[in-house]
C-alpha positions in Angstrom: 30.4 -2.3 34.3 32.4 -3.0 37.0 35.4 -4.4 35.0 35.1 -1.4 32.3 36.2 0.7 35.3 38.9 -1.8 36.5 40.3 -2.2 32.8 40.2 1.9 32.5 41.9 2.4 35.5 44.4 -0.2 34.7 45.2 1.8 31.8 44.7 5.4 33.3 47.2 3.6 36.1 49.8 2.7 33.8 50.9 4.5 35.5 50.1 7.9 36.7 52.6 7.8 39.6 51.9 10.8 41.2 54.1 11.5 44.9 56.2 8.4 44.4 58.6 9.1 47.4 60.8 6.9 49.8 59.5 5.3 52.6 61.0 2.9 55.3 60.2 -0.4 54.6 57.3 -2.5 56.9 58.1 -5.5 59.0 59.2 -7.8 56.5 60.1 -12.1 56.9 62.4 -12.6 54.3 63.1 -16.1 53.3 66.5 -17.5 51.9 66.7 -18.6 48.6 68.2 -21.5 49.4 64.8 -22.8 50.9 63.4 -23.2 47.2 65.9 -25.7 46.2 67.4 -24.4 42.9 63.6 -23.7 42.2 63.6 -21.7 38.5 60.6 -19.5 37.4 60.9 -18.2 34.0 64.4 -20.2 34.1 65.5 -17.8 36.4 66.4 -18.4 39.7 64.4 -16.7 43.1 66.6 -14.5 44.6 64.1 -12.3 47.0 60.9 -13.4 48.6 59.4 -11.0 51.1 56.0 -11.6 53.2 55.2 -7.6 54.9 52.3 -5.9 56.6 51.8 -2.4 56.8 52.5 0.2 59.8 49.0 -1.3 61.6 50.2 -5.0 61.5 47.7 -6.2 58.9 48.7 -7.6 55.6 45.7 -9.7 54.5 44.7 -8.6 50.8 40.7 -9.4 49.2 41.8 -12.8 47.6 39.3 -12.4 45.0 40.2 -9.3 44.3 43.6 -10.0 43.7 42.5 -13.0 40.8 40.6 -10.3 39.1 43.8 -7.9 39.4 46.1 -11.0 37.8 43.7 -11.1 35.0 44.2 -7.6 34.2 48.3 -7.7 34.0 48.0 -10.8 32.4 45.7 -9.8 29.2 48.3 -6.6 29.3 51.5 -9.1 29.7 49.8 -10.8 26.5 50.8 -8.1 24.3 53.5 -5.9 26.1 56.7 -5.6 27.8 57.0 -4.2 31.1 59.2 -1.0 30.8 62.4 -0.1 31.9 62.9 0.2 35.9 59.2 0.4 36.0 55.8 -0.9 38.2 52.8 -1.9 36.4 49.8 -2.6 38.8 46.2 -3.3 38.7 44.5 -2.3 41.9 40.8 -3.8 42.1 39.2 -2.4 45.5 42.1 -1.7 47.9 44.3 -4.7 46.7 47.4 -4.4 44.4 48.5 -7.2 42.3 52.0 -5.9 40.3 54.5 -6.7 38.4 58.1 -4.4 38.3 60.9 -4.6 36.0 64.3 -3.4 38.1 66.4 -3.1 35.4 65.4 -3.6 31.6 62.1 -3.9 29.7 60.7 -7.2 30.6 58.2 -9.8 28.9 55.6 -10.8 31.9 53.5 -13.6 32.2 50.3 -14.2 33.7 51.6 -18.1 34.4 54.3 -16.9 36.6 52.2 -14.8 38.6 50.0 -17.7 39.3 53.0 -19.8 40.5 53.7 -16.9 42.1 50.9 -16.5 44.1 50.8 -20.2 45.5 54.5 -19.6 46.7 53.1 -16.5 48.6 50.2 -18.6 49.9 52.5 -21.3 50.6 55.1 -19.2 52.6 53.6 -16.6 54.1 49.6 -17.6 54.3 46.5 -16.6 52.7 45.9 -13.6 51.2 48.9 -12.3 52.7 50.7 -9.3 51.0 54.8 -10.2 49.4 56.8 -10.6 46.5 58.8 -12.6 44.8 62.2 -11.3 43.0 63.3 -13.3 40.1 67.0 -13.3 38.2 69.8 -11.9 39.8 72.7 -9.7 39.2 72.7 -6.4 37.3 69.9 -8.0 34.2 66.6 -9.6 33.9 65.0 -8.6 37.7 61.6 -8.5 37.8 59.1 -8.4 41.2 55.6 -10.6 41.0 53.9 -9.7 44.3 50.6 -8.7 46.0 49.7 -6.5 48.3 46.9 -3.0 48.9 47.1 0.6 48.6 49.2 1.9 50.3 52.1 -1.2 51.5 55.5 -0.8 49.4 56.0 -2.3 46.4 58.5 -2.7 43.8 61.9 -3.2 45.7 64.8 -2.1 43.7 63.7 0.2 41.6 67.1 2.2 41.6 67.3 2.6 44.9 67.3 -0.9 46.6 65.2 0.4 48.3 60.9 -0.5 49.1 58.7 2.2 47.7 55.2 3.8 48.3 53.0 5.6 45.7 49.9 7.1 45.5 47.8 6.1 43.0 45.3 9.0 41.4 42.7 7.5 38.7 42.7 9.3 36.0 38.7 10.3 35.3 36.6 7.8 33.2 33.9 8.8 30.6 31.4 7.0 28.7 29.3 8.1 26.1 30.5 11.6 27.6 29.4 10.9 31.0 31.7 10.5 33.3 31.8 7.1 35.3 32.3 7.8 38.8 34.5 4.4 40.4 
């Protein structure tokens, strides 16, 4: 039942960004691209890798959760492209797992976000919350990264700058009840 909700909310999610506004970004490490040694993902090459925690200093994310959340982009990456200048996330519990195309639409892969995911774990610990920016120049960005409700995601997105947004489910009804999350 559990994932029913998960899978609907993905979908009510995609995305009903309601109050998507502008906010300084939180403590961030950023690591040079250089460090990855001409490392390609999706033959592109990384050109942003951010580790963050929010305002109270925390950034660790349900690890678990955040498996369950790549599952869910990666049966949607299956069969869609990401749209223009736009963040798709699946939030299971409090923890994000997303995926944000900065410029055009954008094939996604659940494999990247895997690889993804040990870089983050490699770089900047477990369960911590980050991205990773692939491609550079004006085509073909795209953000993989982790994080909860409520830390800034999807760098870029016409502004260069981090952004916060608050996510509102849409209801959920089955068999005309409806499923309360």
């Amino acid at each position: 039942m559990h994932q029913v909700v998960s899978f609907f909310t993905l979908l009510g999610l995609l995305f009903l960004l309601l109050d998507a506004h502008v906010h300084s970004s939180p403590p961030l490490t950023t690591f040079p691209p250089k460090i990855f040694g001409g490392l390609l993902i999706e033959n592109r090459p990384i050109s942003l890798f951010q580790c963050f925690k929010d305002e109270g200093g925390g950034s660790s994310i349900n690890t678990t959760d955040f498996t369950k959340g790549t599952r869910m982009l990666a049966t949607y990456c299956k069969n869609y492209k990401i749209a223009s200048r736009s963040p798709y996330v699946a939030i299971v519990g409090s923890t994000t797992a997303y995926v944000c195309s900065e410029v055009g639409p954008e094939i996604c892969r659940g494999e990247t976000m895997d690889v993804v995911h040990e870089l983050l774990t490699e770089k900047c610990g477990e369960g911590a919350a980050g991205h990773v920016r692939l491609g550079m120049g004006d085509t073909n960005r795209t953000t993989y990264g982790r994080g909860r409700i409520g830390l800034p995601m999807c760098r870029g997105l016409g502004t260069g700058r981090m952004r916060k947004y608050q996510f509102n489910p849409i209801p959920v009804y089955i068999n005309g009840s409806r499923l309360e999350s």
